[in-house]
N, C-alpha and C positions, 0 to 999 in steps of 0.2 A: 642826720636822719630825723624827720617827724618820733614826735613822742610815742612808744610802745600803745601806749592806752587809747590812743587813735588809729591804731592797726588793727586791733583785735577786736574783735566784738564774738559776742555771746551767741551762736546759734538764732537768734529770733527768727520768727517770719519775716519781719521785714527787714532783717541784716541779711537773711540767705534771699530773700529779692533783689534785694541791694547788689550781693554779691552777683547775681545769675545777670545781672543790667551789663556789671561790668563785662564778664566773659560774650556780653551778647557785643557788647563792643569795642574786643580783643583786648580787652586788661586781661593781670594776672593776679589770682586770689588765690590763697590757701588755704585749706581745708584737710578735717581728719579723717583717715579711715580708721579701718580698725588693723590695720598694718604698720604707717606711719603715714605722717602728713603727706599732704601729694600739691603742689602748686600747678594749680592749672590754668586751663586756656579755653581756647573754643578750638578741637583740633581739627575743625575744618579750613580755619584761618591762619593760612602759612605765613604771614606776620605775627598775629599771636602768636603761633609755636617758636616763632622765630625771637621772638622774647624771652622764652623757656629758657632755650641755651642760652642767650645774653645773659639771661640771670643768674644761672647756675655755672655759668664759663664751661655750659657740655661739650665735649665734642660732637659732632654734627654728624657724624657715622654713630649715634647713640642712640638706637629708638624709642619712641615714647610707647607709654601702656594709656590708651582708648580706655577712660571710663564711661559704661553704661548702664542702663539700667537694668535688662536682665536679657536673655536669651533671644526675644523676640525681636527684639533690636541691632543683633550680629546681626543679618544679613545686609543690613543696608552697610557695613563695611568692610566686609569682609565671606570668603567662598566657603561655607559651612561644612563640614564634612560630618557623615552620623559617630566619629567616633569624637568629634570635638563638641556636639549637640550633645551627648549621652553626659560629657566631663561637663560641660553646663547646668544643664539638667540637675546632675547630683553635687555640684558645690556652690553653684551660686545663687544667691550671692554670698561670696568668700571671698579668700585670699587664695584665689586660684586666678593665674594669667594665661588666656591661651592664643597660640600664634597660630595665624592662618594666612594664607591667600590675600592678598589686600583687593579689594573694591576700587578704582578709580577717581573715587571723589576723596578718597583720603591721602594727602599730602606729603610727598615725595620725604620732608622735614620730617614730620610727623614720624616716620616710617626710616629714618635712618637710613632715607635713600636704596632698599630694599625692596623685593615686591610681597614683603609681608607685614601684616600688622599682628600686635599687640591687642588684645581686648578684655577686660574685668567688669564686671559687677560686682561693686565693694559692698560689703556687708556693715557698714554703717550709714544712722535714718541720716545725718547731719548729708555725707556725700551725695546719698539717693537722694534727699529735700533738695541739693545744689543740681544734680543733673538735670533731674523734672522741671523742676524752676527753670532751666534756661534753653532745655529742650535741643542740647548740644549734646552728642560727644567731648566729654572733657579729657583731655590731656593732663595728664597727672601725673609725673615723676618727685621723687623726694624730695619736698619742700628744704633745699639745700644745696651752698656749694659744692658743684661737683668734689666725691674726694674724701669730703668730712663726713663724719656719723651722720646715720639718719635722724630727721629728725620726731621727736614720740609727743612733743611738746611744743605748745604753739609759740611758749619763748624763743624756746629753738630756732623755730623759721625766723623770728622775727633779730635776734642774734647775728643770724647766716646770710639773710638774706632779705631785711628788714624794707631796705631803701629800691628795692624793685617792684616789692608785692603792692598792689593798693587797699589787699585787704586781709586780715585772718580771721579766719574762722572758728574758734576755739571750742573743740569736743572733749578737752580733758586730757590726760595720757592716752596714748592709742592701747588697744587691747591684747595686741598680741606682739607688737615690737620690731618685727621683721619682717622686711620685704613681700610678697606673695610668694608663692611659686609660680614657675613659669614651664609651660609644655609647649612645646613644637609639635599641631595635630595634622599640620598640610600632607600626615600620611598616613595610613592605617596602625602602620605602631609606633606610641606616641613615645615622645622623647624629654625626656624633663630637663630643660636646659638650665633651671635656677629653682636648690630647693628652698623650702620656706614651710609654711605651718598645715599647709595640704600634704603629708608626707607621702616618700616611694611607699610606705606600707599600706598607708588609705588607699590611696590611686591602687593599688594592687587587690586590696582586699574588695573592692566597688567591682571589681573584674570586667569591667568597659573595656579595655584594650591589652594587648601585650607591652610592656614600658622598658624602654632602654635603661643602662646604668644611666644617673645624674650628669649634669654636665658633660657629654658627648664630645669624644676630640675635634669633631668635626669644624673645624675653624667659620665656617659658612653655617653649619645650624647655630652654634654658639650666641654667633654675633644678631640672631635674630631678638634675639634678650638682652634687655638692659643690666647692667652687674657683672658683666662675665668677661670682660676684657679689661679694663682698667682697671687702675689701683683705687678702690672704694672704703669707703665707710673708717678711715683713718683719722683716730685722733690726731693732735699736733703733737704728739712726744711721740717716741719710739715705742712699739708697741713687741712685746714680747711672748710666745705663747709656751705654754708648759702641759706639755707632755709628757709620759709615762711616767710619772712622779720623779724624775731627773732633777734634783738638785740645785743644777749646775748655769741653770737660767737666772737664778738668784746672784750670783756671782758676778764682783765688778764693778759695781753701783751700789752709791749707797741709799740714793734718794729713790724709792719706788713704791708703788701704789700696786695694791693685788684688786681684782675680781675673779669669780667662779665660783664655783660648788664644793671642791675642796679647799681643808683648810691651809694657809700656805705656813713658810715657816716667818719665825717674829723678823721684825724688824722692817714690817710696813709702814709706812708714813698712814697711809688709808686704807683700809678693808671694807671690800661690799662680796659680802654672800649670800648667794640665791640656794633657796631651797630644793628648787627643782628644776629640770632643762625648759618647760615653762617659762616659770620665774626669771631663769636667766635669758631669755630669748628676751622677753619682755624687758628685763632692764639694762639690757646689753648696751643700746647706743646712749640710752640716758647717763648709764655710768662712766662710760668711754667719756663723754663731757663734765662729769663731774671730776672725775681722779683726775685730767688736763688741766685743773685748775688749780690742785689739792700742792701746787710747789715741787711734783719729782719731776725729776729725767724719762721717769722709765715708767709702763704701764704692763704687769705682765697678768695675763688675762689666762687661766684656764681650759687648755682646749676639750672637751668631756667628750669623751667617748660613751656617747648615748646615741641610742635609735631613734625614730620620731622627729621629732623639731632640734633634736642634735644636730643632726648634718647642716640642717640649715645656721646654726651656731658655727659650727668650723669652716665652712663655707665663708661669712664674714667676721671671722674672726685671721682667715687665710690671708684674705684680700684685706685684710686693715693692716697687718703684719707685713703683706710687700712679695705674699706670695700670690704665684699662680694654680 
């Protein structure tokens, strides 16, 4: 792999030209939001996308999320609906995803083979200076192998998936650590199919729509969202979660590394404690790659029973673990 320090580059004006050159002519660059990194593409170019998974070894039934600029710009890819303009309107730009209708000109790949897309306006300048600069919808999924933590750090990508990208983008730590959420709006009552830092309570309290429980059985809405089928966001040790202060998860092992909010019992090899479901949303996938390298077997992670940006913690904290 090419030296790190000729991956990365610093936000400038003319590194994010640089970068916008390449997506004009189907490379893959990576860039921060204020979620996590996103390696993207030009997602109207089905070889570019078609790099996406190369790179990430996705599976190909796995849809990507459309970055754009703001609201004005859904209709060229997608069938607007006034309850998915309203969730526009009042989050973005954010960490809100929303699924709708797909447009024609967006890319069977793109789209997970589905006749819906994925659409965001990220709420970082670094992402917005890359979309305007190249004047594409950008394809953005976590700058990472399919599988493994996301990544919050431009190391990270460059760690994961160093010798694909041709370029990083380096905005810092991302801000908020986890995924978007994602709502299914192809209906009048919207359906949250992946939560994240937009919570069921905001969406609720905004009173735009009526909102189904989180993730929906429905095998066919699910799969409209990337996160919701596959085993994600998994260190490489076995990842263990502790619940209702049970004991009994500590048992067994001797070699093992704690995170969470509570405090565990002694005989950690490594402890990282976050002070608030925040904090821990935020340092969740960075830690997950730290304690993997800290020499245990075993990673038992906190699952916190909090509201808010909670769910979206147990959410991938489920799927790192090997549940559904």
């Amino acid at each position: 792999m090419m030296d790190g320090q000729k991956k990365i580059f610093d936000p400038t004006d003319d590194h994010i030209s640089r970068a916008a050159e390449i997506l004009k002519r189907g490379g893959l660059v990576a860039f921060p939001t204020e979620t996590v990194y996103g390696l993207g593409a030009n997602a109207l170019d089905e070889r570019a996308v078609g790099k996406i998974f190369e790179a990430k070894r996705r599976p190909c039934d796995n849809p990507l999320i459309l970055h754009i600029l703001c609201a004005d710009e859904a209709p060229l890819y997608a069938d607007v609906t006034p309850e998915a303009l309203a969730l526009m309107e009042r989050f973005w730009p954010g960490p809100l995803t929303v699924v709708l209708r797909a447009m024609h000109n967006v890319p069977l790949a793109a789209r997970g083979g589905l006749d819906t897309v994925a659409l965001r306006a990220p709420a970082n300048p670094v992402a917005l200076a890359l979309i305007r600069e190249s004047g594409l919808p950008v394809a953005g999924p976590s700058a990472n192998k399919s599988g493994r933590p996301s990544p919050t750090r431009a190391t990270d990508v460059l760690n994961d998936i160093g010798d694909s990208v041709e370029m990083i983008l380096d905005g810092g730590a991302t801000r908020i650590g986890v995924e978007s959420t994602v709502v299914d709006a192809t209906e009048p009552r919207i359906a949250i199919l992946r939560p994240g830092a937009v919570t069921r309570e905001m969406l609720a309290e905004a009173g735009l729509a009526e909102i189904t429980e989180p993730c929906p059985r429905s095998p066919d809405k699910s799969r409209r969202s990337p996160g919701t089928r596959y085993r994600h966001y998994a260190p490489s040790v076995e990842l263990r979660l502790w619940e209702d202060g049970s004991p009994g998860v500590f048992g067994g092992e001797s070699a093992w590394c704690y995170m969470g909010m509570k405090k565990p019992p002694e005989g950690a090899l490594r402890t990282i404690i976050f002070a608030t479901p925040e904090e821990y949303a935020r340092g969740l996938f960075s830690a997950m790659r730290e304690l993997e390298r800290c020499g245990a077997k075993l990673i038992i992670a906190d699952f916190p029973d909090a509201p808010g940006i909670g769910e979206a913690i147990r959410n991938r904290l489920s799927r790192a673990a090997g549940r559904q």
